[in-house]
ROSE-4610 file (N, C-alpha, C; in Angstrom, 1 decimal, always signed):
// ROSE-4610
residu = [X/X/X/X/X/X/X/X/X/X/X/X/X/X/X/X/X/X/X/X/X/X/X/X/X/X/X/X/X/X/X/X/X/X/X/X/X/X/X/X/X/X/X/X/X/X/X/X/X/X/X/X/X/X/X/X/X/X/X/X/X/X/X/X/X/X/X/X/X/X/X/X/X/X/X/X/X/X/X/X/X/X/X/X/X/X/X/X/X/X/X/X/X/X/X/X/X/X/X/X/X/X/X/X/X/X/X/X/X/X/X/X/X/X/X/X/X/X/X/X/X/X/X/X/X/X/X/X/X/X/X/X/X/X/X/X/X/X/X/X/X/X/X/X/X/X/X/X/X/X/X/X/X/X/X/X/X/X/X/X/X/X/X/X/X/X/X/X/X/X/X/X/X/X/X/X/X/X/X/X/X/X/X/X/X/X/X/X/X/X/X/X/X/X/X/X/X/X/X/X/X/X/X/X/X/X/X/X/X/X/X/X/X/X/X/X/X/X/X/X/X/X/X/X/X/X/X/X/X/X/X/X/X/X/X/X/X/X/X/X/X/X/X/X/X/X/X/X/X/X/X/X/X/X/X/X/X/X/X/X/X/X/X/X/X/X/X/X/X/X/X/X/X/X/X/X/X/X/X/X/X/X/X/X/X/X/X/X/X/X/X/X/X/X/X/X/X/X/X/X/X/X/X/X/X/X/X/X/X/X/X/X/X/X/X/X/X/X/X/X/X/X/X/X/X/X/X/X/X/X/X/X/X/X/X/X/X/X/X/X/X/X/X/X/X/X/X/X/X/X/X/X/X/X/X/X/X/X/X/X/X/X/X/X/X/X/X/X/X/X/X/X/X/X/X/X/X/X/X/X/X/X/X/X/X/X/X/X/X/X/X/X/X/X/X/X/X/X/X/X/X/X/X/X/X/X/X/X/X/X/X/X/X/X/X/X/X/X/X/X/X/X/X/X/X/X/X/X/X/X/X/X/X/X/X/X/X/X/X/X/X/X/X/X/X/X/X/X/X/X/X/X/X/X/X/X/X/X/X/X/X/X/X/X/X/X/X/X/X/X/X/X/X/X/X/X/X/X/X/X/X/X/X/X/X/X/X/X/X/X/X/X/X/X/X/X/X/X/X/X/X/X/X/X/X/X/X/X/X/X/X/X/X/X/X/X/X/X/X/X/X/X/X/X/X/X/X/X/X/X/X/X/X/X/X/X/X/X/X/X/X/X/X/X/X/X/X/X/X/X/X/X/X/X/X/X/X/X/X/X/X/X/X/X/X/X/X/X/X/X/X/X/X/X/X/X/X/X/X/X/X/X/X/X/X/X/X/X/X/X/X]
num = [1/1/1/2/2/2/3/3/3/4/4/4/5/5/5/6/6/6/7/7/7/8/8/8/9/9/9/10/10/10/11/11/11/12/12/12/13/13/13/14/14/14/15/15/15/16/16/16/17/17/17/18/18/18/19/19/19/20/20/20/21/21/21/22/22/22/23/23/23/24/24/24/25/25/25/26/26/26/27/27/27/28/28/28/29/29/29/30/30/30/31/31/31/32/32/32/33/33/33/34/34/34/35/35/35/36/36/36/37/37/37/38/38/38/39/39/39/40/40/40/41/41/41/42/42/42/43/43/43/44/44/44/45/45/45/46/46/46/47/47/47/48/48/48/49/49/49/50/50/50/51/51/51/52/52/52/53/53/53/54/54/54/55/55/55/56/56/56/57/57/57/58/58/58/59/59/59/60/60/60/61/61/61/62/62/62/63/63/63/64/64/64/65/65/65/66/66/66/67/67/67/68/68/68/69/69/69/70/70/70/71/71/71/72/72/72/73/73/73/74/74/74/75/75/75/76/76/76/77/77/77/78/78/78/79/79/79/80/80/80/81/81/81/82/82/82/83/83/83/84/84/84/85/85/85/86/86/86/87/87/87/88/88/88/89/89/89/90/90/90/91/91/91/92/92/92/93/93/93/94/94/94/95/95/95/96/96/96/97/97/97/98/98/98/99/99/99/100/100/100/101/101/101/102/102/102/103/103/103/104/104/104/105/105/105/106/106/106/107/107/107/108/108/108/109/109/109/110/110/110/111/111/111/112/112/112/113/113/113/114/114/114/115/115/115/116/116/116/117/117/117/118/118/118/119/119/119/120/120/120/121/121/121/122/122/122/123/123/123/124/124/124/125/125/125/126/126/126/127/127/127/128/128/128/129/129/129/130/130/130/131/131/131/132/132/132/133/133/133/134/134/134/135/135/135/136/136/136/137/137/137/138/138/138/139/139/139/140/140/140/141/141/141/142/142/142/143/143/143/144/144/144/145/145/145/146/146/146/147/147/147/148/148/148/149/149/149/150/150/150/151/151/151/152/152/152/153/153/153/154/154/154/155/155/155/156/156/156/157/157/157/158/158/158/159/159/159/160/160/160/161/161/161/162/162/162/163/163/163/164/164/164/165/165/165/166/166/166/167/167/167/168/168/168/169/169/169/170/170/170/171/171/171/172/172/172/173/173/173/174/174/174/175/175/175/176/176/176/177/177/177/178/178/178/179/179/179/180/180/180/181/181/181/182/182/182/183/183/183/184/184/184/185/185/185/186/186/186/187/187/187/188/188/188/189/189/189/190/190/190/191/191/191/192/192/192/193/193/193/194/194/194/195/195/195/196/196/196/197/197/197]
x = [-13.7/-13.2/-12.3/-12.6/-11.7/-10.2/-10.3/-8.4/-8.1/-8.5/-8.0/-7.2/-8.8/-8.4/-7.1/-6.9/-6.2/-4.5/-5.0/-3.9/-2.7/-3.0/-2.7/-1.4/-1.2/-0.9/+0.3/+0.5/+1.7/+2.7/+3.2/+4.4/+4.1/+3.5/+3.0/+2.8/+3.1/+2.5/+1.2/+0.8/-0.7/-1.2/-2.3/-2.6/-3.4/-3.1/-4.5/-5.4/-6.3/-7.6/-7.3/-6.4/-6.6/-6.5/-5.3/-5.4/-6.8/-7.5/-8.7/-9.3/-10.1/-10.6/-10.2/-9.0/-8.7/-8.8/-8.3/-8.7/-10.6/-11.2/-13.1/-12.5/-12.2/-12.9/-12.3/-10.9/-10.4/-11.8/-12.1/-12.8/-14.1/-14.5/-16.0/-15.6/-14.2/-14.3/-14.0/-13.9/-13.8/-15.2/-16.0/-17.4/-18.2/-18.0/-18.8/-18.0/-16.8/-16.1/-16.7/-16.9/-17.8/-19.2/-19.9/-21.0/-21.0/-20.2/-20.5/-19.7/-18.8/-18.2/-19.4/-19.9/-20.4/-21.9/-22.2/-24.2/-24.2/-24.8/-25.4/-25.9/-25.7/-26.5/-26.5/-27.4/-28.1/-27.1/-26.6/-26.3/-25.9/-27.5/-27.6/-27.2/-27.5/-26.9/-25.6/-24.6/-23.4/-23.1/-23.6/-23.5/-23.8/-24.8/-25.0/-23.8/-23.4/-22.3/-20.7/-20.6/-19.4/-19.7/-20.9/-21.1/-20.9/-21.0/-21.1/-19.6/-19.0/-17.5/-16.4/-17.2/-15.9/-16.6/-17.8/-18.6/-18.7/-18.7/-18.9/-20.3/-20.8/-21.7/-21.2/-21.8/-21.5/-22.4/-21.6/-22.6/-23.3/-24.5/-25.5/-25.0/-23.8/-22.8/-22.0/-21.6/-20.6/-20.8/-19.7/-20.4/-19.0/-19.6/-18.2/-18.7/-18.1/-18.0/-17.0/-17.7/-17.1/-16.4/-15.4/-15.3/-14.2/-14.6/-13.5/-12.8/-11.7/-11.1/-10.3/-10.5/-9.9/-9.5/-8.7/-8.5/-9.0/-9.4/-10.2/-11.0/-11.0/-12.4/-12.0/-12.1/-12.5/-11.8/-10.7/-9.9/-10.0/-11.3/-11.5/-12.1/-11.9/-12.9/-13.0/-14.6/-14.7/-15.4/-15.0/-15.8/-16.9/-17.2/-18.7/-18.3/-19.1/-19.2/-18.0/-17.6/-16.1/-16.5/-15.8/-15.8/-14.7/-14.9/-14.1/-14.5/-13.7/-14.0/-13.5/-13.2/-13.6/-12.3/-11.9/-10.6/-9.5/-10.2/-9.5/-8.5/-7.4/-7.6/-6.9/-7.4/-7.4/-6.6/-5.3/-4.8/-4.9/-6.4/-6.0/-6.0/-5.1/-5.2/-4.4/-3.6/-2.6/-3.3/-4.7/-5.8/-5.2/-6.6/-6.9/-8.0/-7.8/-8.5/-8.6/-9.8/-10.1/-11.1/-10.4/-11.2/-12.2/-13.2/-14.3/-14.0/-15.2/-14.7/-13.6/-13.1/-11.8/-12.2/-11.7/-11.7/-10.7/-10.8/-9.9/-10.4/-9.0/-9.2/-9.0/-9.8/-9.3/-8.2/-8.2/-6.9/-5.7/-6.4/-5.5/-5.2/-4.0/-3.8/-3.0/-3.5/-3.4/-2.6/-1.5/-0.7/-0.5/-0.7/-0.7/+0.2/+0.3/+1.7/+3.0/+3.7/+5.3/+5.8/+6.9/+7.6/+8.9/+8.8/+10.4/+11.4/+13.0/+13.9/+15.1/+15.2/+15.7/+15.1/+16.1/+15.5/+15.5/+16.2/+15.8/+14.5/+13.3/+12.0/+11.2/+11.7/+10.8/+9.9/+10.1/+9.0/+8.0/+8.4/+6.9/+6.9/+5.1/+4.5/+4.4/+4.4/+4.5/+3.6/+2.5/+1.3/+1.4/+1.2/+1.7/+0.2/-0.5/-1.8/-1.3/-2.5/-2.7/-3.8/-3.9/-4.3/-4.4/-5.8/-5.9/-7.0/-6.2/-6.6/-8.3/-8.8/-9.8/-9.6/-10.8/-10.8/-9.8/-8.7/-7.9/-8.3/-7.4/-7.5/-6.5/-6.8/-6.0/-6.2/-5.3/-5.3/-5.1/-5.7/-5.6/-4.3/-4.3/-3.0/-2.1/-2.5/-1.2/-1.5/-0.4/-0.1/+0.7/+0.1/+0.5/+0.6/+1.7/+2.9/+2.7/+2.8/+2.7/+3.3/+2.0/+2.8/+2.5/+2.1/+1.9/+0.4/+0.7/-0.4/-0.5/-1.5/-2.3/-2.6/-2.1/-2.7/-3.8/-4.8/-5.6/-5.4/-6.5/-6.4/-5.8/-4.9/-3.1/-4.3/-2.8/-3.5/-2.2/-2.7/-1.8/-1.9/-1.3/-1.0/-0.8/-1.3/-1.7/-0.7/-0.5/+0.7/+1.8/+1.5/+2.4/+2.5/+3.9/+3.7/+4.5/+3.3/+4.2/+4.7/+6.0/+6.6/+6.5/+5.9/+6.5/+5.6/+5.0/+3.7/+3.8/+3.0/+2.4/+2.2/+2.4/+2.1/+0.7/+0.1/-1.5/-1.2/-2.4/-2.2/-1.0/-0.7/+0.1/-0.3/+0.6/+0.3/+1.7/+1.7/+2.7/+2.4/+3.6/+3.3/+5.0/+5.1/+6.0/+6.6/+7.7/+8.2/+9.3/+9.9/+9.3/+8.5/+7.3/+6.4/+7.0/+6.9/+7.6/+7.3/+6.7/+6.0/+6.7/+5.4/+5.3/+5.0/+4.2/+3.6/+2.7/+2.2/+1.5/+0.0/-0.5/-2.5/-2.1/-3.1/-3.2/-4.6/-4.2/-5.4/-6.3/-6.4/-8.1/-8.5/-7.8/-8.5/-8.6/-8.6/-8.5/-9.7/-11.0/-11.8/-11.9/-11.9/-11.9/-11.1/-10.1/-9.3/-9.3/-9.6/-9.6/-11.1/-12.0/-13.5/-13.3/-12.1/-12.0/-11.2/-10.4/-9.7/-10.8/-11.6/-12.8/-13.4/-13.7/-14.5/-14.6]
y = [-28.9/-27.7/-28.0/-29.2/-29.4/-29.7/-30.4/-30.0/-29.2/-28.2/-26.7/-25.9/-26.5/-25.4/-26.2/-27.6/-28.0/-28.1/-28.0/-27.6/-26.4/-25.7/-24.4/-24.7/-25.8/-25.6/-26.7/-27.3/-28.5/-27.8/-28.4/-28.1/-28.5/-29.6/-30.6/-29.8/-30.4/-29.8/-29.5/-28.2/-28.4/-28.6/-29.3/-29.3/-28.0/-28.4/-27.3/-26.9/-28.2/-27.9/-27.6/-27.8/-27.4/-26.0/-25.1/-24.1/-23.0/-24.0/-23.2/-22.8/-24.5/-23.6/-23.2/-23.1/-21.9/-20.8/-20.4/-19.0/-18.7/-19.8/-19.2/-19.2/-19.8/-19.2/-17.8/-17.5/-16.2/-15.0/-15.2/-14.5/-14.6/-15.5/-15.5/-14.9/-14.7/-13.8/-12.5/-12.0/-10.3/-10.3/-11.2/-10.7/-10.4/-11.2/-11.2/-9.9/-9.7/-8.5/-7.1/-7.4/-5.5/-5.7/-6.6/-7.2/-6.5/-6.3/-6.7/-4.8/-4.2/-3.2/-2.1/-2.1/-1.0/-0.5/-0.7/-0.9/-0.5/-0.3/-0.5/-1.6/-2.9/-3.6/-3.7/-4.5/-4.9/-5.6/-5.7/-6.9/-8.3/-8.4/-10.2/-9.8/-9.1/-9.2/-9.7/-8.7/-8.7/-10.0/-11.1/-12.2/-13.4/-12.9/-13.9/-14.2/-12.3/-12.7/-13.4/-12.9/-13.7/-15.3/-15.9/-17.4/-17.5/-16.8/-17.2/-17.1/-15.7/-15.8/-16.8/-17.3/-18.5/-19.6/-19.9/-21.5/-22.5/-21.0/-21.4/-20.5/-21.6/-20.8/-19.6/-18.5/-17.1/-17.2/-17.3/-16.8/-15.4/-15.5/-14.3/-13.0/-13.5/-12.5/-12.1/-12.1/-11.6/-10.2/-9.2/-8.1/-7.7/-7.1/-6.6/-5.2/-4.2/-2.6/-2.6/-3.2/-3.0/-1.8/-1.7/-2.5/-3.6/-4.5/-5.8/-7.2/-7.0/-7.4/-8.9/-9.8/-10.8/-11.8/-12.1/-12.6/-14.5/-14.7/-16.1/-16.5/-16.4/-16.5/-17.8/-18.8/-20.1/-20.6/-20.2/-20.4/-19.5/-19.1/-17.9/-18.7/-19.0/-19.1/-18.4/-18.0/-17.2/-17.9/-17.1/-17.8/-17.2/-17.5/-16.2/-15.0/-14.0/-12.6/-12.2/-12.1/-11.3/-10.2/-8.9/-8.1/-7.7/-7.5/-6.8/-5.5/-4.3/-3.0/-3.0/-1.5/-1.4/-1.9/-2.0/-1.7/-2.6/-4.2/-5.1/-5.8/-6.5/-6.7/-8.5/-9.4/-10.6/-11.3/-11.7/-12.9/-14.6/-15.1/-16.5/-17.3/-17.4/-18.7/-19.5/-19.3/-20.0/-20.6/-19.9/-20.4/-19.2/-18.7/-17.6/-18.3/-18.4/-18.8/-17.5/-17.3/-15.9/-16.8/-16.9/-17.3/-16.3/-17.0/-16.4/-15.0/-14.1/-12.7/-11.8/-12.0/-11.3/-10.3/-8.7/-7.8/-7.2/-7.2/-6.5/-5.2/-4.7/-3.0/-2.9/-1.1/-0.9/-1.1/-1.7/-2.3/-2.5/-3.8/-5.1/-5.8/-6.3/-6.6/-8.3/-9.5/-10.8/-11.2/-11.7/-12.5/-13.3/-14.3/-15.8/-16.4/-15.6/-15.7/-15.5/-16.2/-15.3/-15.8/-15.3/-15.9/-16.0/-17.1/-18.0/-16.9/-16.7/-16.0/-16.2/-17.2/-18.1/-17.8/-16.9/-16.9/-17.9/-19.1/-20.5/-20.8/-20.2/-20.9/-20.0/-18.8/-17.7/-17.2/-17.3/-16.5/-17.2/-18.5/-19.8/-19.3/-19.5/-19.2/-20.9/-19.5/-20.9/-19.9/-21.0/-20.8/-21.4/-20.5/-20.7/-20.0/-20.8/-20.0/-18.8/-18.3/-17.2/-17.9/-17.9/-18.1/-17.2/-16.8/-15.6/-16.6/-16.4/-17.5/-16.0/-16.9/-16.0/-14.6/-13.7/-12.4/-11.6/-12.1/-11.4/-9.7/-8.8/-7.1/-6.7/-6.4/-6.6/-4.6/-4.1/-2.6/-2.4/-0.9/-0.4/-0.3/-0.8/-0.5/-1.6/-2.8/-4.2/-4.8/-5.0/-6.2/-7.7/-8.9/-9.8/-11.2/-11.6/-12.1/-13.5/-14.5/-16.2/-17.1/-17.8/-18.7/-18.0/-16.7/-15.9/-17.0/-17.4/-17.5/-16.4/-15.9/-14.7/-15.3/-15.5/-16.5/-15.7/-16.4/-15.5/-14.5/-13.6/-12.1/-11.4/-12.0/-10.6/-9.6/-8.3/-7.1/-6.7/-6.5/-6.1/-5.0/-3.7/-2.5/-1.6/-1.1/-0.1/-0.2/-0.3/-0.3/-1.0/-2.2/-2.7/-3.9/-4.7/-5.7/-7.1/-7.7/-9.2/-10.2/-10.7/-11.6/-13.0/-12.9/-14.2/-14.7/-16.1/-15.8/-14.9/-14.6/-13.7/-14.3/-14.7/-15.5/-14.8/-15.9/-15.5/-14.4/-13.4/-12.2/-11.3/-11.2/-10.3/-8.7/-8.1/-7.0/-6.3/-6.6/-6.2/-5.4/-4.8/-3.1/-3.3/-2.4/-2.0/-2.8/-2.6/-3.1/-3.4/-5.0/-5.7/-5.7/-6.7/-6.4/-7.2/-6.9/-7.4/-7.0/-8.2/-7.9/-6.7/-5.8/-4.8/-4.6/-5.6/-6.1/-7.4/-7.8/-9.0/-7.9/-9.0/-9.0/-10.0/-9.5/-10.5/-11.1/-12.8/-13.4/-13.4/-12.9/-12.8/-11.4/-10.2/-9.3/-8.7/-10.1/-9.8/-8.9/-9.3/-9.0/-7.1/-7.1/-5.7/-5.0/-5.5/-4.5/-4.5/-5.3/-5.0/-4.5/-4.6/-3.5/-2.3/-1.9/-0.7/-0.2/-0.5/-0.2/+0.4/-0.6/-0.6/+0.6/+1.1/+2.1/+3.3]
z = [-9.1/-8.5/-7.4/-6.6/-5.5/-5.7/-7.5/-7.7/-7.7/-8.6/-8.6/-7.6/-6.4/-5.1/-4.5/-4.0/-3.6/-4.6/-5.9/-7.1/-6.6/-6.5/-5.7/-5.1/-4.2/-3.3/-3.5/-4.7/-5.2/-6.3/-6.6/-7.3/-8.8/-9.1/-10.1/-11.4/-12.6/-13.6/-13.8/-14.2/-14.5/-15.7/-16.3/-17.6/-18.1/-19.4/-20.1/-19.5/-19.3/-18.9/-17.4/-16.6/-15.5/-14.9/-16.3/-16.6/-16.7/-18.1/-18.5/-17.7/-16.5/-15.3/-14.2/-13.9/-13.4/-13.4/-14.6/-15.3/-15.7/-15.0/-15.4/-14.4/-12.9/-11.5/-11.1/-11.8/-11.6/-11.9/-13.4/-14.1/-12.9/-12.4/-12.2/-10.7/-10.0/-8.8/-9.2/-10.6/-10.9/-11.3/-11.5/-11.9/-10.9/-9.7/-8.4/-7.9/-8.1/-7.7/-7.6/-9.1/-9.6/-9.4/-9.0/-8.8/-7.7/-6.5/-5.4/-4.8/-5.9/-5.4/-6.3/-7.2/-7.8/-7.6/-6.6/-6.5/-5.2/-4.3/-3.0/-2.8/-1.6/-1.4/-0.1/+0.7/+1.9/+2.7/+3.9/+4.7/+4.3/+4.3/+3.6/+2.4/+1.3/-0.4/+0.1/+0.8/+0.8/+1.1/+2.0/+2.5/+1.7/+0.4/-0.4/-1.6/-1.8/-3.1/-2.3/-1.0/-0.6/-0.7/-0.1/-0.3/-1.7/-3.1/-4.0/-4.8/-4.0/-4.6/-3.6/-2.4/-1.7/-1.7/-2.6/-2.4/-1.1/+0.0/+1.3/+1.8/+2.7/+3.6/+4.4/+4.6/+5.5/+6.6/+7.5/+8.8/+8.9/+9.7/+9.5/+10.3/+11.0/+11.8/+11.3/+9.8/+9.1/+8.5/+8.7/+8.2/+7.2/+6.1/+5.3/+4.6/+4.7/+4.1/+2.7/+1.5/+0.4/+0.2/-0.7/-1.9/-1.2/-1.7/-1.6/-2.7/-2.5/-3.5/-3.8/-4.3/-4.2/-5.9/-5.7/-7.0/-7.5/-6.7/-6.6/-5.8/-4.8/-3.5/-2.9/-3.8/-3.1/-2.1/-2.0/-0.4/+0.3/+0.5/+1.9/+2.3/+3.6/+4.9/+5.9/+6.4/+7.4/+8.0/+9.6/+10.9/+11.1/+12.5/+13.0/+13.1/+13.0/+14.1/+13.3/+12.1/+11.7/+11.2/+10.9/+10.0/+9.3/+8.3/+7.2/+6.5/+6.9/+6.8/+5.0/+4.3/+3.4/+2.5/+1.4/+0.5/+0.8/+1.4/+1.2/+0.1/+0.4/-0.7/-0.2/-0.9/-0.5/-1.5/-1.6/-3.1/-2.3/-2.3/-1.5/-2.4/-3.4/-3.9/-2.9/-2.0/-1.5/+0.1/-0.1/+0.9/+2.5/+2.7/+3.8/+4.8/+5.9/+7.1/+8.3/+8.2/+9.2/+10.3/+11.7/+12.8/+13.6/+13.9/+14.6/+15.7/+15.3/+15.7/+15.8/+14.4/+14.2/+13.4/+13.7/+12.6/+11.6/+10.8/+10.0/+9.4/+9.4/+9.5/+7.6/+7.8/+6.3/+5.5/+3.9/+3.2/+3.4/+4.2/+4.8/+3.4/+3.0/+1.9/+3.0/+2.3/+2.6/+1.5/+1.6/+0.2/+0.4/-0.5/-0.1/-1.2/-1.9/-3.3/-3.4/-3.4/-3.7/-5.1/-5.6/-6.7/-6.8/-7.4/-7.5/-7.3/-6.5/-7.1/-8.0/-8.4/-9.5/-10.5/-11.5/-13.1/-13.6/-13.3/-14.3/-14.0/-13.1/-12.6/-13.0/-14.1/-14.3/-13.6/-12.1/-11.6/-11.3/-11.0/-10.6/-9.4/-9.4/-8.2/-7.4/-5.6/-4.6/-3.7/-3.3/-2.7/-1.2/-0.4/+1.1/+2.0/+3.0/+3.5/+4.2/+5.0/+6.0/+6.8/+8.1/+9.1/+10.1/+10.8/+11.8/+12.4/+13.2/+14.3/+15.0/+15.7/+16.5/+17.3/+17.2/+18.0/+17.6/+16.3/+16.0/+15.7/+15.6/+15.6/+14.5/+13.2/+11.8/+11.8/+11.8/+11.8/+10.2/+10.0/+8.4/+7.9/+7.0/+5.9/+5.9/+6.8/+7.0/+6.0/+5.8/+4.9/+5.5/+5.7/+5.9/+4.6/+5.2/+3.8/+3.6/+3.0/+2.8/+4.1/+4.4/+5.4/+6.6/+7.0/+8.1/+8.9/+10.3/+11.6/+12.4/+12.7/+13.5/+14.8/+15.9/+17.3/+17.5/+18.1/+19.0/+19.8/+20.0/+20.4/+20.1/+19.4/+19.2/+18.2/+18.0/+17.7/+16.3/+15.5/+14.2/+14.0/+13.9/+14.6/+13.0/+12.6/+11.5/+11.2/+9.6/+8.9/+8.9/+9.9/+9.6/+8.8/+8.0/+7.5/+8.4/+8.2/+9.0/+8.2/+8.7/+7.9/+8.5/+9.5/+10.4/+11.3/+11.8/+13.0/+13.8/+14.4/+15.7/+16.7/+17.8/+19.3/+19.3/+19.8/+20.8/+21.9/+22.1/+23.4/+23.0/+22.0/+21.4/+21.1/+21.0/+20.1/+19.2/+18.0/+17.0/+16.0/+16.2/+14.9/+13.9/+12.7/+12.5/+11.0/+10.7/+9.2/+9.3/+9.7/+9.4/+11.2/+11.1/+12.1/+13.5/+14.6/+15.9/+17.2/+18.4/+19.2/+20.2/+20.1/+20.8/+22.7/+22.9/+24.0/+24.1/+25.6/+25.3/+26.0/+25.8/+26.3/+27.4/+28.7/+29.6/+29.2/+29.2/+29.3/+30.1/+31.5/+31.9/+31.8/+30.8/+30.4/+29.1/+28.0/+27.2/+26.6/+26.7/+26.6/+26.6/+27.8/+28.5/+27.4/+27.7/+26.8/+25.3/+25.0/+23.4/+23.1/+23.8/+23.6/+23.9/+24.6/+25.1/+24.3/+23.5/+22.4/+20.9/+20.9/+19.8/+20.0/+21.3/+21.5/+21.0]
């Protein structure tokens, strides 16, 4: 499985077989998918099918409001204390890193895909991460793009889509997305719980 995941991320030919299972781990994150969007479950349930759709350990601080959506799982990682509100939608093949105590707001869409613009390349895919760095603040309806870093604290401001890093102590809104103001670092705290409120 560790070519696969690390597959993703080269240029290289792939073979058959590295095709085939690719396409079971696709399939086995739409099963855990509707597994996990069509039922009511507990807390911990929710915590056990994410360990099972990213073949990582979940911390017991992790809280997520389905339905949530991802087309492979296995390059998610999460930190502590995060949440993820409802109608996500996650494409990490190109590998997603969420740092400790960061929220994301309702259907945050993560792309981690783009495609060739050269019709001689039909359309080959190039896999690029996402990174959100800690305590991040992901507002409803953003969409962030391949290759995007999230610095700590910054705040991603409803609706908007980012093309580009974000500086730490930030706060950026808009299309394309662009800092709006900074966060002072000895109140970051303060202020972003006072926001939350």
């Amino acid at each position: 499985m560790e070519e696969i995941i690390k597959g993703f991320g080269t240029q290289s030919e792939k073979s058959p077989a590295y095709a085939a299972y690719a396409n079971t781990l696709f399939q086995e994150a739409i099963q855990i998918g509707m597994e996990m969007n069509n039922r009511y479950h507990t807390p911990a349930e929710l915590r056990e099918l994410m360990e099972r759709l990213t073949g990582k350990k979940i911390d017991d601080t992790f809280r997520l409001f389905p339905p949530f959506y991802t087309d492979f799982g296995k390059n998610i990682s999460i930190g502590k204390d995060v949440f993820i509100n409802s109608g996500c939608h996650f494409q990490d093949q190109g590998g997603i890193i969420i740092g400790d105590g960061s929220f994301i707001g309702h259907n945050v869409v993560l792309a981690t895909i783009n495609h060739d613009l050269d019709p001689a390349n039909n359309r080959k895919n190039h896999y690029v991460p996402i990174t959100i760095e800690s305590h991040v603040w992901i507002g409803s309806n953003t969409t962030i793009l391949p290759g995007v870093t999230i610095g700590e604290w910054a705040v991603v401001a409803a609706g908007a889509v980012v093309i580009k890093d974000v500086p730490p102590y930030t706060v950026v809104g808009g299309v394309p997305a662009r800092v709006l103001k900074t966060v002072r670092n000895d109140s970051v705290e303060e202020d972003v719980h006072e926001k939350n409120s």
